[in-house]
N, CA, C and O atoms as CSV, one atom per row, in Angstrom:
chain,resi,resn,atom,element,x,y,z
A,1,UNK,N,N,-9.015,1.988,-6.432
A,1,UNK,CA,C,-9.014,2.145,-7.870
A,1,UNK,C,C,-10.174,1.343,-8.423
A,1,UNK,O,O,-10.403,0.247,-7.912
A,2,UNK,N,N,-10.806,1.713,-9.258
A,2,UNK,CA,C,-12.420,1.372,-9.728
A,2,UNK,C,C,-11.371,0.442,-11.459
A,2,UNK,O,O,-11.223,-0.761,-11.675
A,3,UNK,N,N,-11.004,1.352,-12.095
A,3,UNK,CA,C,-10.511,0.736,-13.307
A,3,UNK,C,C,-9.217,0.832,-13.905
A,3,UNK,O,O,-8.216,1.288,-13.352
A,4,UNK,N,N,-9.293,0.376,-15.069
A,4,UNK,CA,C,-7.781,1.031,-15.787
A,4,UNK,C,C,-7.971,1.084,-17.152
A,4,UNK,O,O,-8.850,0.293,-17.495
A,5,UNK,N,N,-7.339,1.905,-18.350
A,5,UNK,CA,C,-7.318,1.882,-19.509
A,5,UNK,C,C,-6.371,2.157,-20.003
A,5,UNK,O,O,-6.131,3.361,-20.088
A,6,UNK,N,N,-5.478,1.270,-20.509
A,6,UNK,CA,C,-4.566,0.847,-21.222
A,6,UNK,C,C,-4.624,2.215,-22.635
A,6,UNK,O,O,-3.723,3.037,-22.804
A,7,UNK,N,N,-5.922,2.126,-23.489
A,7,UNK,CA,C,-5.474,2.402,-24.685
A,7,UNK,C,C,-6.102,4.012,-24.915
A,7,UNK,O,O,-7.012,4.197,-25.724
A,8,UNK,N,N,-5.447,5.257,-24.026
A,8,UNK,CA,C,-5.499,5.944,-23.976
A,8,UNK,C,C,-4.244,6.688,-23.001
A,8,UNK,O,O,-3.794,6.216,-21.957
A,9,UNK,N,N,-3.747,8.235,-23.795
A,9,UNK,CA,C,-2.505,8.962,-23.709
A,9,UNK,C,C,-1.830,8.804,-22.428
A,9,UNK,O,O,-0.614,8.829,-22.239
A,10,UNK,N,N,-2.604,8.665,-21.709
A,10,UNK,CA,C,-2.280,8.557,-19.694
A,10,UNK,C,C,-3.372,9.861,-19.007
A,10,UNK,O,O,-4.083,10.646,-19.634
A,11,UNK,N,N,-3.103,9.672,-16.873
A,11,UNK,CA,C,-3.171,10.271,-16.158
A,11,UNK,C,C,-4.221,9.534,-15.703
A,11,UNK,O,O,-4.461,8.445,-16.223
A,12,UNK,N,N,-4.770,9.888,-14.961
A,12,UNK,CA,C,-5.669,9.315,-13.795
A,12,UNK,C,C,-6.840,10.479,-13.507
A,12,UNK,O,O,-6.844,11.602,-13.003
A,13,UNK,N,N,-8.149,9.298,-14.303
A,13,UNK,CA,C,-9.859,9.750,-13.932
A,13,UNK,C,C,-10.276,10.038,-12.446
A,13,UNK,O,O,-10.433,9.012,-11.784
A,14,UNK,N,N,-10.418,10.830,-12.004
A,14,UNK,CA,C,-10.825,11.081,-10.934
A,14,UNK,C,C,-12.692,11.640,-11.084
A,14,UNK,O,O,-13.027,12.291,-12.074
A,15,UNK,N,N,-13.657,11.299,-10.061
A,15,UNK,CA,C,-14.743,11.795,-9.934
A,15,UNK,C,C,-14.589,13.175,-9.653
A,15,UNK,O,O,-14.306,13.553,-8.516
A,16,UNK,N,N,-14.743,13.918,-10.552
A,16,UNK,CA,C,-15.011,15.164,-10.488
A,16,UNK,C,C,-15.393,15.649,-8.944
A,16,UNK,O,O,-14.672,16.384,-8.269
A,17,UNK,N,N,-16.859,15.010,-8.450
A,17,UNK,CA,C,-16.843,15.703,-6.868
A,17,UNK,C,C,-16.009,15.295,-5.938
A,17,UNK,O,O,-16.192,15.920,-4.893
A,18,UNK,N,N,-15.072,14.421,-5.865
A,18,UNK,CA,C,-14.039,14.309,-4.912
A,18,UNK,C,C,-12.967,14.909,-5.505
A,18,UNK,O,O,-11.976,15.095,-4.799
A,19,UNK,N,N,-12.947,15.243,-6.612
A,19,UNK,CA,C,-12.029,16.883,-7.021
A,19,UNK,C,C,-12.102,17.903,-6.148
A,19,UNK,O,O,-11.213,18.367,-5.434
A,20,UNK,N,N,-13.442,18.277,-6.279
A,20,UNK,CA,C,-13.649,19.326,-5.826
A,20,UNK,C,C,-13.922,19.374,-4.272
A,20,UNK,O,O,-14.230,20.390,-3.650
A,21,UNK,N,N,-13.763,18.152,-3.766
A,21,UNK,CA,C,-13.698,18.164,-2.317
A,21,UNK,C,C,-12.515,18.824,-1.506
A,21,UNK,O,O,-12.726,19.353,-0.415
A,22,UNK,N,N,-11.232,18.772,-2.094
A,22,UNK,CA,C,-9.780,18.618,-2.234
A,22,UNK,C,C,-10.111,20.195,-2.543
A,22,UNK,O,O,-10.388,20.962,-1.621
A,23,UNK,N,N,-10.065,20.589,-3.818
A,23,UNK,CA,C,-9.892,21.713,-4.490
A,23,UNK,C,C,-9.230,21.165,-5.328
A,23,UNK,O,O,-8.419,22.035,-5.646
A,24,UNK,N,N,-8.886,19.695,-6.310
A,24,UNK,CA,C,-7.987,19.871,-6.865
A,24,UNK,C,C,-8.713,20.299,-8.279
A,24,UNK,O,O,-9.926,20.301,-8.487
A,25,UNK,N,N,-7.362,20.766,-9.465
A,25,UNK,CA,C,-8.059,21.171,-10.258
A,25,UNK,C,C,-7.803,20.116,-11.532
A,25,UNK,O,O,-6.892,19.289,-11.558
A,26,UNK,N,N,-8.874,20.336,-12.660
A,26,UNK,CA,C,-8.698,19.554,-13.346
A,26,UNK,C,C,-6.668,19.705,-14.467
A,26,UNK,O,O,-5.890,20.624,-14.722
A,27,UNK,N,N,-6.702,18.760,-14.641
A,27,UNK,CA,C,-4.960,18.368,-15.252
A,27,UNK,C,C,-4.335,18.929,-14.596
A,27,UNK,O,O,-3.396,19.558,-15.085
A,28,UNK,N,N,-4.562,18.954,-13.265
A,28,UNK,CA,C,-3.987,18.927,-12.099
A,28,UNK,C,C,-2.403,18.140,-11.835
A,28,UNK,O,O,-2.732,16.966,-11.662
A,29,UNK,N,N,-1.045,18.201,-11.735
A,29,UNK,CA,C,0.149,17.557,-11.887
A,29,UNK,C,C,-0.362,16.668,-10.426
A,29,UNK,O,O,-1.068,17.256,-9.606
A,30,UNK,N,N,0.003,15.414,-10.226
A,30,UNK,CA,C,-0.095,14.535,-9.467
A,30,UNK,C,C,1.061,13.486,-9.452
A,30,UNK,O,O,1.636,12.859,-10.342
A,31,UNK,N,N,1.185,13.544,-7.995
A,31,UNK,CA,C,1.872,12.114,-7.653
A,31,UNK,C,C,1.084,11.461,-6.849
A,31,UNK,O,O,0.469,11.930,-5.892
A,32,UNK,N,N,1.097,9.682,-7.467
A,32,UNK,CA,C,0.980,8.541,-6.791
A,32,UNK,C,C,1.205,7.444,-6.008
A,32,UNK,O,O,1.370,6.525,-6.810
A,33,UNK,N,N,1.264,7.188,-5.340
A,33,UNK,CA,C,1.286,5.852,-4.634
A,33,UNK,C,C,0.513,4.493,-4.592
A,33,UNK,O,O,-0.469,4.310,-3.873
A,34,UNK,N,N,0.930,3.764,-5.247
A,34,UNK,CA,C,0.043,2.596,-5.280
A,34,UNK,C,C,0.288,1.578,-3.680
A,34,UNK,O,O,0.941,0.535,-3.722
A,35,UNK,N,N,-0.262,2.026,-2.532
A,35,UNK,CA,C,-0.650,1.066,-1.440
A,35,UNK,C,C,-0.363,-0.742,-1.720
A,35,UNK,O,O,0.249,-1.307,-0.814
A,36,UNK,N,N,-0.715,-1.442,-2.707
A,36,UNK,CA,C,-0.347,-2.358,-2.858
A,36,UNK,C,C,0.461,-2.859,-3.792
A,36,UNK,O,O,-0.041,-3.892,-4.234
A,37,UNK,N,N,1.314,-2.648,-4.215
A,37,UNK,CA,C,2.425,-3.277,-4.766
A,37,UNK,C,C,3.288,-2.006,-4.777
A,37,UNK,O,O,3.948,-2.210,-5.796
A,38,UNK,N,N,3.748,-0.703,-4.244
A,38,UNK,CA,C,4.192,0.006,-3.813
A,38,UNK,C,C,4.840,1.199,-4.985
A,38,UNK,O,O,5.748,1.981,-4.703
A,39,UNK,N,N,4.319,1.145,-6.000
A,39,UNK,CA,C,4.774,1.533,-7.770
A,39,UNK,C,C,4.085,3.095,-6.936
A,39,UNK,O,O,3.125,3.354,-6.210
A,40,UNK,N,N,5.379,3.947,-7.642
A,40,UNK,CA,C,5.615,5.414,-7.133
A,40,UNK,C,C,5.099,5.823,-8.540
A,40,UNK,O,O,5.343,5.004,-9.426
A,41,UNK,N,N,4.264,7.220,-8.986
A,41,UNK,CA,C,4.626,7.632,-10.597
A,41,UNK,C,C,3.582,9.079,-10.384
A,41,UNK,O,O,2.971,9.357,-9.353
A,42,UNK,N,N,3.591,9.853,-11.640
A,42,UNK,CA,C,3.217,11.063,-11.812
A,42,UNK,C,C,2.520,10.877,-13.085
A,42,UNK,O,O,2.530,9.952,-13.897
A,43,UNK,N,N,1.695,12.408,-13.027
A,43,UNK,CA,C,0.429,11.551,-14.428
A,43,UNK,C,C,-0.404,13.224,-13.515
A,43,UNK,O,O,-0.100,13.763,-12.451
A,44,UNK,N,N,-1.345,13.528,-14.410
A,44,UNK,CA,C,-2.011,14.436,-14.074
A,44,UNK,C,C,-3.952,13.763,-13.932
A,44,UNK,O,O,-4.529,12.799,-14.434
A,45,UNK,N,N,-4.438,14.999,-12.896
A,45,UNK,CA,C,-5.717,14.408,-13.314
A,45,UNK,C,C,-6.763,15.037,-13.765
A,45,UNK,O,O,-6.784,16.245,-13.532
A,46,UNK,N,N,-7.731,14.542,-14.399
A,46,UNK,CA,C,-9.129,14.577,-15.082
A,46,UNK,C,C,-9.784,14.236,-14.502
A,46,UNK,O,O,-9.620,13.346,-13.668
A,47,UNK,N,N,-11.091,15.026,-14.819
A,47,UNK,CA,C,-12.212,15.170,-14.152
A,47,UNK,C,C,-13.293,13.932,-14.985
A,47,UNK,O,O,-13.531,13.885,-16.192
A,48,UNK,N,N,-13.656,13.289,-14.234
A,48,UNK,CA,C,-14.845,11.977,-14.171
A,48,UNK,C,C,-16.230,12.293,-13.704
A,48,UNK,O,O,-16.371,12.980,-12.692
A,49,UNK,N,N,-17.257,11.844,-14.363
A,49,UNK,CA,C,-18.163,11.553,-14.581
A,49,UNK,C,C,-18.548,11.831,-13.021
A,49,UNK,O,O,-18.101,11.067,-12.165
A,50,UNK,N,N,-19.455,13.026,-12.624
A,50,UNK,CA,C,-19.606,13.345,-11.311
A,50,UNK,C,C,-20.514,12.142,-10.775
A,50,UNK,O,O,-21.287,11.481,-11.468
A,51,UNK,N,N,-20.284,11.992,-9.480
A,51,UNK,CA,C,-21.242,10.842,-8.624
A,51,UNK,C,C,-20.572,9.247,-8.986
A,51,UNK,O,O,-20.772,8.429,-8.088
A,52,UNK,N,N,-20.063,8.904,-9.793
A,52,UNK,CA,C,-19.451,7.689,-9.852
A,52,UNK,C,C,-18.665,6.914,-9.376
A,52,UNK,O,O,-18.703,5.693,-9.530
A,53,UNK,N,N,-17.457,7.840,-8.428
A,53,UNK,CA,C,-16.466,7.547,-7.546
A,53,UNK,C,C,-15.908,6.936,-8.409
A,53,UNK,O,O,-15.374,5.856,-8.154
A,54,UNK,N,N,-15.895,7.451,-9.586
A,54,UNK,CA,C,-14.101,6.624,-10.261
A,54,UNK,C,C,-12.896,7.052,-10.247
A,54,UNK,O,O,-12.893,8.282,-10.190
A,55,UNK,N,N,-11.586,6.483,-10.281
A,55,UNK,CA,C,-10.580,6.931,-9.647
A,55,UNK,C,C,-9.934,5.468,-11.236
A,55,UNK,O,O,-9.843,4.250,-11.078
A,56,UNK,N,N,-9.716,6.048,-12.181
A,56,UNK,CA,C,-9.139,5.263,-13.347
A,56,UNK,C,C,-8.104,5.825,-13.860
A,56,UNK,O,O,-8.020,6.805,-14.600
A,57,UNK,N,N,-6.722,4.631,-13.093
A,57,UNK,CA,C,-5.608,4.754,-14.729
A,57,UNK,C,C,-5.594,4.209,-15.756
A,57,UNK,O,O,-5.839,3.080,-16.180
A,58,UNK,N,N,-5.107,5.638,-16.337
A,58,UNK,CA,C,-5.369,5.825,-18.000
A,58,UNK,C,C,-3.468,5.578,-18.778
A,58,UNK,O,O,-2.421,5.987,-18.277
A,59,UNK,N,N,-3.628,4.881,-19.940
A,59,UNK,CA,C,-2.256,4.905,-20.951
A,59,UNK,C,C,-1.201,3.809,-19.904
A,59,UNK,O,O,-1.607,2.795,-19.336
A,60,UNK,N,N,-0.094,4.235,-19.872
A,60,UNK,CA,C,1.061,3.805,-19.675
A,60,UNK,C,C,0.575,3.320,-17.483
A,60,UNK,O,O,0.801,2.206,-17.009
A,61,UNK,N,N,0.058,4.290,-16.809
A,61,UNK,CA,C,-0.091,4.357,-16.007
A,61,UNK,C,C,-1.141,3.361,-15.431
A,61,UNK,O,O,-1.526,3.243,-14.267
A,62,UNK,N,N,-1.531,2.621,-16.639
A,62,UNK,CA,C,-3.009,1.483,-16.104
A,62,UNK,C,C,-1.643,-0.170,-15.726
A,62,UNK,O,O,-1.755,-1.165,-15.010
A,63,UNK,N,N,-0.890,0.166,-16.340
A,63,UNK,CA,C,0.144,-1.108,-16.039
A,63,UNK,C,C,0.614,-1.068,-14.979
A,63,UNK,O,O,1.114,-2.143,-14.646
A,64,UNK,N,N,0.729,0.181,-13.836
A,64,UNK,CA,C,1.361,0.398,-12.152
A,64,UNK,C,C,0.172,0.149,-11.695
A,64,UNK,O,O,0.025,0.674,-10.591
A,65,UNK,N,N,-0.922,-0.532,-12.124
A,65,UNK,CA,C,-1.801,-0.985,-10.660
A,65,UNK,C,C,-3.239,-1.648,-11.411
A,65,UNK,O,O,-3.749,-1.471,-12.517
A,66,UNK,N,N,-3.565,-2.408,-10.341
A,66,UNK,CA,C,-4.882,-3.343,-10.742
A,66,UNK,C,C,-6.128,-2.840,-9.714
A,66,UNK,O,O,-6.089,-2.526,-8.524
A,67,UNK,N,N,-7.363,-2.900,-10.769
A,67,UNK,CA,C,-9.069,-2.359,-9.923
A,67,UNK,C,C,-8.824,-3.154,-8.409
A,67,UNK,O,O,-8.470,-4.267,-8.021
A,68,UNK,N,N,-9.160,-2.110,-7.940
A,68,UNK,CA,C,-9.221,-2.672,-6.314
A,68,UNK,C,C,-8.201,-2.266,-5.475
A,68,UNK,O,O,-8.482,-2.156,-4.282
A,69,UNK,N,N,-6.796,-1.957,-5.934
A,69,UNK,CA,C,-5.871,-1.441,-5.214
A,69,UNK,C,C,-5.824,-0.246,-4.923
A,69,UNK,O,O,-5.782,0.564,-5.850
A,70,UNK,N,N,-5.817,0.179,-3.670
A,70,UNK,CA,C,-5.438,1.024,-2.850
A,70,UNK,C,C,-4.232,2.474,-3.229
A,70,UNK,O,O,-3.009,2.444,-3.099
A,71,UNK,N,N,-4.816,3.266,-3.557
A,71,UNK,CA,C,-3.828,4.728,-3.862
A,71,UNK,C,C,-3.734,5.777,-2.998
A,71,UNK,O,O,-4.739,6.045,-2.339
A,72,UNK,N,N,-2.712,6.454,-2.851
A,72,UNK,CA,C,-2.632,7.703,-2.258
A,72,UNK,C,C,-2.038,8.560,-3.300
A,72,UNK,O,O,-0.991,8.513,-3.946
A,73,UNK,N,N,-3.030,9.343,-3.254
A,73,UNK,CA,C,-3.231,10.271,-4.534
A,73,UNK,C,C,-2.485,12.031,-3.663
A,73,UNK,O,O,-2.847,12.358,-2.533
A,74,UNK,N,N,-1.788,12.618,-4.239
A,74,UNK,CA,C,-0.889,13.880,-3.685
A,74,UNK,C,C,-1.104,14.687,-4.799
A,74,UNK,O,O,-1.342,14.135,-5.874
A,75,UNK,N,N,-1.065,15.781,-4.732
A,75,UNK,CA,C,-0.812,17.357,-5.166
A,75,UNK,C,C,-0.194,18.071,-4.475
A,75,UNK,O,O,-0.059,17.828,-3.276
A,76,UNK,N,N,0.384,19.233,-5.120
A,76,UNK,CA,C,1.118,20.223,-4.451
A,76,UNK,C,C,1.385,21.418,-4.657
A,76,UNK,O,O,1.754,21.839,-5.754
A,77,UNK,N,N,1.271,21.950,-3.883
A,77,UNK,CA,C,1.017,23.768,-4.057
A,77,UNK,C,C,2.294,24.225,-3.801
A,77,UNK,O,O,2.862,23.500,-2.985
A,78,UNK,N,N,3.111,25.359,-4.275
A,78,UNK,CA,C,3.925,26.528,-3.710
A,78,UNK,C,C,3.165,27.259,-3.315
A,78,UNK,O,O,2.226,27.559,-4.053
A,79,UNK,N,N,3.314,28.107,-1.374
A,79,UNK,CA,C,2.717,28.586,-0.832
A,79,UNK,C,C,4.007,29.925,-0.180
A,79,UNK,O,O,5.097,29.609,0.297
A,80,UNK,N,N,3.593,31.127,-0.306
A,80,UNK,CA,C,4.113,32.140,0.384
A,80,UNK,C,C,4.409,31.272,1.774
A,80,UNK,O,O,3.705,30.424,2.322
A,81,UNK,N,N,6.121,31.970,2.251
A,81,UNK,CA,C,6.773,31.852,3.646
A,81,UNK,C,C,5.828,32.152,4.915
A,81,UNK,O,O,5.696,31.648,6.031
A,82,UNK,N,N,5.182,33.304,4.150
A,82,UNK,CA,C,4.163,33.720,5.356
A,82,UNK,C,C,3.157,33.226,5.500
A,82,UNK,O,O,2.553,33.451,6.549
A,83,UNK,N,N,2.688,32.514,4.682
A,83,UNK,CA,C,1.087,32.032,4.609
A,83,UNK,C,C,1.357,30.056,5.296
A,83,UNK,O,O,0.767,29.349,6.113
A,84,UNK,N,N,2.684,29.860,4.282
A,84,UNK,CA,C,2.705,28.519,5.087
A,84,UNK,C,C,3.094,27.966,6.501
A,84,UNK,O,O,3.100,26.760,6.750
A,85,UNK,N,N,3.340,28.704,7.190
A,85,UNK,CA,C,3.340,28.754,8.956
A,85,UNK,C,C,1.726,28.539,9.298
A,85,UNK,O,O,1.486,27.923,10.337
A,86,UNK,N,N,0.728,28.951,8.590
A,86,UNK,CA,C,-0.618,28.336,9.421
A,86,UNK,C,C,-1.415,27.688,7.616
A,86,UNK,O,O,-2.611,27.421,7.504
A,87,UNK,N,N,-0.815,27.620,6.928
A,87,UNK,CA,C,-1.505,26.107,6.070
A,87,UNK,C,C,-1.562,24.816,6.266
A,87,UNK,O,O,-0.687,24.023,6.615
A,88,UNK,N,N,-2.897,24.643,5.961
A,88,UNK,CA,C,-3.220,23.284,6.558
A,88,UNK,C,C,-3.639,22.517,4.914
A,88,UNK,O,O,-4.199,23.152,4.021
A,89,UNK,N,N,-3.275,21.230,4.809
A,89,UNK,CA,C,-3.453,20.754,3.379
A,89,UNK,C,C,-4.755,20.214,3.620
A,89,UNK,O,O,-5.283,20.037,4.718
A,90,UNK,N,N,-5.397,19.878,2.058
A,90,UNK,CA,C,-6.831,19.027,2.430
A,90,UNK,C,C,-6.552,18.038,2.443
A,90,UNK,O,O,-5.606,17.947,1.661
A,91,UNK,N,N,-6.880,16.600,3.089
A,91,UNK,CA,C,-7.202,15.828,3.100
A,91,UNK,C,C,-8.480,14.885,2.771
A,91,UNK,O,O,-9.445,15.257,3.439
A,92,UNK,N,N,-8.688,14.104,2.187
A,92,UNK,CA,C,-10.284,13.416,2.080
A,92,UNK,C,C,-9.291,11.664,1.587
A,92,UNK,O,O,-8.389,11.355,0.809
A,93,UNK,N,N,-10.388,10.776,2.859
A,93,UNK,CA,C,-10.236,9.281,3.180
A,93,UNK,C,C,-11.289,8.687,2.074
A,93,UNK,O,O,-12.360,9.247,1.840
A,94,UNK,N,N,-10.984,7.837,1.611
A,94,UNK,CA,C,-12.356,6.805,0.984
A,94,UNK,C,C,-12.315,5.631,1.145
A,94,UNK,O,O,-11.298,5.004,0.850
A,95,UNK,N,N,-13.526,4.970,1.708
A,95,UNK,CA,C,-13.877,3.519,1.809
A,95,UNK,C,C,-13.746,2.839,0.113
A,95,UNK,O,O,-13.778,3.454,-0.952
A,96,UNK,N,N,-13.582,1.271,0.382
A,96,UNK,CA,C,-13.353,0.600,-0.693
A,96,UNK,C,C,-13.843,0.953,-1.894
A,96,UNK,O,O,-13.103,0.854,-2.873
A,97,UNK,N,N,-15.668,1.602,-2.091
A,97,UNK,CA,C,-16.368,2.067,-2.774
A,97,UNK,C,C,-16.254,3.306,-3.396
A,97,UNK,O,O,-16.900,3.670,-4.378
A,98,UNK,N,N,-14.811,4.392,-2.365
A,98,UNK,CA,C,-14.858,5.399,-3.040
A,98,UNK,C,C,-15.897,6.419,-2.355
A,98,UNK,O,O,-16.409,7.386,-2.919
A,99,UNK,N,N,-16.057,6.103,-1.332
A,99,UNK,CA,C,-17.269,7.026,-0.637
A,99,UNK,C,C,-16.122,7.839,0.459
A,99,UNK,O,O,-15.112,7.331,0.947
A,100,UNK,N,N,-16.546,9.003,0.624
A,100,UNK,CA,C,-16.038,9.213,1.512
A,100,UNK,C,C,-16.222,9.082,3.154
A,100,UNK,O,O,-17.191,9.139,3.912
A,101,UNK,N,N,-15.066,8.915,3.286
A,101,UNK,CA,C,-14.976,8.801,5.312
A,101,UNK,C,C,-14.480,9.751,6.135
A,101,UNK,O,O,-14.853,9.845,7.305
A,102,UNK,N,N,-13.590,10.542,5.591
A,102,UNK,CA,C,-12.976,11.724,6.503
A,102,UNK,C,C,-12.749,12.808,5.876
A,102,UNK,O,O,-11.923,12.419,5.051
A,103,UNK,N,N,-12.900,13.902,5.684
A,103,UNK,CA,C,-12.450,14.850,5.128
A,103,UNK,C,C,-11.601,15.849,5.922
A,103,UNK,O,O,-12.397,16.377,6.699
A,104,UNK,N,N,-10.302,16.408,6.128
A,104,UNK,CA,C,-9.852,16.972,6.687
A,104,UNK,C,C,-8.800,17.881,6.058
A,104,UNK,O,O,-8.161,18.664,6.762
């Protein structure tokens, strides 16, 4: 997590190109995980300032976590019976900076 802002409606800034790494889309429904202090919550996301690697909660949602902590960020699709026997979800890893390390 790069920042937080308190004095705005909620959801969580995401860099636009690690959006689109994913496929996710913008106001996208999301669930979170905050890695360090373990705060579960939902919040949708927005698209950020491409190339910046920001990853900022916004409103109510900047109080479940402090710059520097660690998230696992989820989305989720309903997928046809038939199609989900060979779907594979995206994955993408980021170093402290927000860069990426794995994409899968």
């Amino acid at each position: 997590m790069t920042d937080g802002n308190v004095d705005y409606e909620g959801s969580l800034t995401i860099d636009i190109a690690l959006m689109e790494k994913v496929g996710m889309l913008p106001y996208e429904r999301i669930l979170i995980g905050n890695m360090k202090n373990g705060n579960r919550f939902e919040t949708y996301a927005i698209p950020g300032p491409r190339g910046k690697r920001d990853i900022c909660l916004n409103g109510a949602c900047a109080h479940l976590g402090k710059k520097g902590d660690r998230l696992t960020i989820m989305s989720f699709a309903s997928v046809d019976p038939k199609r989900a026997k060979s779907f594979k979800p995206k994955k993408l890893n980021l170093d402290r900076q927000n860069r990426p390390t794995r994409i899968g």
